[in-house]
Residue, then its C-alpha position, 0 to 999 in steps of 0.5 A: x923460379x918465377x918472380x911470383x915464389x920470390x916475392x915474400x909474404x909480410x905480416x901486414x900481407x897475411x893480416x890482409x888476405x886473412x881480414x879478406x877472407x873472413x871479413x874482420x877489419x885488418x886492425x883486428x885481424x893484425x892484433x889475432x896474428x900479433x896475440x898468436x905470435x906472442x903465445x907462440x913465443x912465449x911458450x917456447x921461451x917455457x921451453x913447450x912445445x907447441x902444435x898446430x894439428x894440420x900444420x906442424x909443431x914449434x919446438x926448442x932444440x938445445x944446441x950443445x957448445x962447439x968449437x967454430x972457426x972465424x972464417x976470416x983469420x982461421x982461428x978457433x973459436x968456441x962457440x957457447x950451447x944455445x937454445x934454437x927454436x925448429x920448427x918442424x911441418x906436418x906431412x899434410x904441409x910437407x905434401x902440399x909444398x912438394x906438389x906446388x899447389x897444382 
């Protein structure tokens, strides 16, 4: 991997390239990305689904109890059921991550 795909991707980085490219102030555009994230969580925690056409869909998958182990002392421990939250991209997104961008 070059050093250019490690390198992560902040909020206050997208807010940026975002304000850039459609010339809203930063404050503004960072205030859209925080409102976005926000329906985005808030219709998960309803257990909706929610879907980006082009992009792909956030979902909430049940995860049923299990037994786990500590991974120090061996022993079993039961693990509760939980909620997770999946997302899962659109083949247009698939595509364009397995041809690298060229």
């Amino acid at each position: 991997m070059s050093a250019e795909t490690e390198q992560n991707v902040t909020k206050a980085d997208l807010a940026r390239e975002i304000a850039d490219q459609i010339g809203l102030t930063r404050t503004a555009t960072q205030a859209v990305i925080d409102g976005f994230l926000a329906a985005v969580v808030l219709n998960l925690e309803q257990h909706r689904s929610v879907q980006l056409r082009g992009f792909g869909t956030f979902t909430v998958k049940e995860r049923a109890a299990r037994t786990g182990r500590n991974p120090r002392t061996g022993d079993e421990v039961p693990v509760p059921p939980r909620n997770a939250p999946v997302f899962r991209p659109c083949r247009e997104l698939r595509d364009a991550v397995a041809e690298g961008g060229e």
